[in-house]
C-alpha angles and dihedrals in degrees: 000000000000117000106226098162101115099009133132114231134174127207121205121205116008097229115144092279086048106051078044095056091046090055096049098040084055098049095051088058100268126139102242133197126177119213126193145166091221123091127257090253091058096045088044097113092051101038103073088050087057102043084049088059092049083254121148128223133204111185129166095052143339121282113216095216086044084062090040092058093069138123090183128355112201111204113215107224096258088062118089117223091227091066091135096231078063108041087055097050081045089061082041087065086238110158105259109177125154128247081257089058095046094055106043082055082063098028113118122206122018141312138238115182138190131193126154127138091256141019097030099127097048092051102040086051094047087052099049082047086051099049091045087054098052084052092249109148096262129204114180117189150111123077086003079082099272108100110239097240087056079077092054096084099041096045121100132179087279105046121107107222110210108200123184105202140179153219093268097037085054104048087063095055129113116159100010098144115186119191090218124016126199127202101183090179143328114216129148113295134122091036091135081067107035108036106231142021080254095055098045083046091052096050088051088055088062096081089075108034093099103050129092139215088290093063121070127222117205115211136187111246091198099064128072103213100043091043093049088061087074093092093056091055122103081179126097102267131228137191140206128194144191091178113038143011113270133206095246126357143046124321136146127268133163092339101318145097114230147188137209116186090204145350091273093036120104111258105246125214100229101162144013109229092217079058085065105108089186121103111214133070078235096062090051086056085050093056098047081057090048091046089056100045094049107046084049084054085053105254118153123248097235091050089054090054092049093050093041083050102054092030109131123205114267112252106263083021105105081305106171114231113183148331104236123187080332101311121108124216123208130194119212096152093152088071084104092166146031107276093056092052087050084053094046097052102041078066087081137057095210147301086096119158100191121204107193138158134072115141125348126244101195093277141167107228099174087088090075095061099088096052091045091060096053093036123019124077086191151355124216116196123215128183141000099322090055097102089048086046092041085044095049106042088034108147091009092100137327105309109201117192107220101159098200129048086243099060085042097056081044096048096031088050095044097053098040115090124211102299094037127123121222090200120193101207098131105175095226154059124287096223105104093060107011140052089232143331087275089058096053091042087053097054096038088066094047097059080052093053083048094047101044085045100045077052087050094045088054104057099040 
């Protein structure tokens, strides 16, 4: 464990990990500074906090000798390493670790951690529901929206800690060691951050890059990314399937999902597929991963039937709103890239009016082209990636600019008929008109209420 008493740590970006880490790095006798890019007045609800605590802040921009009098800097994830301020004090050979990193140093029990490029917060919720259930000491947090070193407090030697991570958590780590570590997928996001489809895999690899030949790895077969890091892996190697048998792990046969703890083990039922609540192909992908993780952490069967059975959707995740003059309206605002759209909206046969764009990320939205033409009536475009999105799916289906989330759910609501679907998956990030995907999704939903009361309103 890592001696902070007397130390001097920066931390870089005051997100909600960040202002965490501060607080803990404080409390644990550290001299502790915050650095970010965004003014005072935007910072104005966290700073008193933080100056209550004896702790500095540096707001408005990064000072480079601010950076240079440190014993240890921790990078919140929605830093990138190259900010120029880090990339010199990491030439420097100045210790740079993420919030992620810091905790697990401090972290008791054991981890079990998710990423994926889709599908991380369901699963990482449902495990946490699974282990509860089977009566383990559970801890749920990081990237799920509780900051990792929030844990550190309630974990004791016998807690399991499910952590869903990502891309950017993970390319800070050193010595983060999950017992048991889960790639539900790999396919192209973040590439505005990390360069290149290479680069964002091998960040994801990371999650198991510190454990050994006693810690497991659980891989999906089906796709080829995930499954390829299995070569990279010291750790015992599990599969899951929705395609084909495998040697150890989770697949699908005769309507139900199933699990073999080895190649001479018996093949267990776990689950029935008709007792899985989810919508979506991709959620019953998500439960196969959560069937294997779970029964390596030591929960029952029966206990993982009983949590899949009574799981309910995360909340931005395919949540149904509202059923409005016959039409429903679903939010599934986290689907912040292309291959979540694709997933969404293979969760419908047709009727969909789609509602995509925010900030790009660097995609390739042509790949949804195929999918709009068999399923989707309409597309309404919001935010600055709105003229990429219009260009590339151009002549694919009718394509109607809206600018703003509340001119897409009006004129989405107004041109679908009784069986339609008004669908949230916007492909990108949120960042351009919102403060998160919560936040869109939030909002989303409330433009529904509106509309299903001003409807109400109406016939009475």
């Amino acid at each position: 464990m890592m001696e902070l008493k007397g130390k001097k740590v920066l931390v870089v970006g005051l997100g909600k990990s960040g202002l965490a880490a501060a607080l803990f790095l404080r409390r644990r006798g550290a001299q502790v500074t915050v650095s970010d890019v965004r003014s005072a007045e935007a910072l104005a609800k966290d700073i008193p906090a933080l100056l209550e605590e004896g702790i500095m802040v540096e707001a408005g921009g990064h000072g480079l000798l601010t950076f240079r009098r440190q014993d240890l800097i921790v990078v919140s994830p929605g830093v990138p390493l190259n900010t120029p301020e880090l990339a010199q004090v990491i030439s420097f050979g100045l210790p740079v670790i993420g919030e992620l990193e810091l905790a697990a140093r401090f972290l008791k029990g054991k981890i079990l951690a998710i990423t994926g490029s889709n599908g991380k917060t369901t699963t990482t919720a449902l495990v946490g529901e699974i282990l509860a259930k089977a009566g383990l000491p559970t801890l749920v947090g990081g990237n799920i929206g509780v900051p990792v070193v929030a844990l550190i407090d309630q974990s004791t030697d016998d807690s399991w800690s499910v952590l869903e991570v990502s891309s950017f958590q993970l390319e800070s780590t050193v010595e983060f060691h999950p017992k048991i570590a889960v790639i539900l997928n790999i396919t192209p996001d973040h590439l505005d951050r990390h360069g290149s489809f290479e680069n964002y895999a091998r960040a994801k690899e990371r999650i198991f890059a510190a454990q050994d030949e006693h810690d497991y790895v659980v891989l999906n077969a089906d796709n080829a990314r995930a499954a390829e890091a299995a070569s990279r892996s010291t750790a015992r190697v599990y599969l899951f399937s929705m395609e084909h048998s495998v040697e150890q792990g989770a697949w699908l046969d005769d309507g139900f999902v199933v699990y073999r703890a080895g190649k001479d083990e018996p093949v267990e039922k776990v689950v029935p597929l008709t007792g899985i609540p989810l919508k979506g192909a991709h959620n019953v992908e998500n439960v196969l991963a959560a069937v294997c993780a779970s029964r390596l952490a030591g929960a029952s069967a029966d206990s993982i039937r009983e949590a899949v059975e009574a799981f309910q959707a995360v909340e931005h995740r395919l949540e149904f709103v509202a059923t409005v003059n016959g039409v429903d309206f679903y939010n599934d605002s986290k689907a912040t890239n292309v291959d979540a759209t694709i997933k969404a909206v293979a969760s419908f046969q047709s009727g969909i009016h789609l509602i995509l764009g925010g900030k790009d990320k660097g995609s390739d939205y042509t790949q949804l082209a195929q999918l709009l033409r068999s399923r989707v009536r309409a597309i309404y475009t919001i935010g600055s990636a709105a003229a990429k999105i219009e260009s590339q799916l151009r002549g694919t289906v009718s394509i109607l600019s809206c600018e703003t989330l509340d001119n897409a759910v009006s004129a989405a609501a107004s041109a679908a008929h009784p069986g339609d679907v008004v669908l949230l998956a916007p492909a990108c990030s949120s960042f351009d008109q919102f403060e998160s995907y919560e936040h869109r999704g939030r909002v989303f939903k409330e433009l529904v209420a509106e509309r299903r009361g001003w409807k109400v309103w109406q016939n009475s």
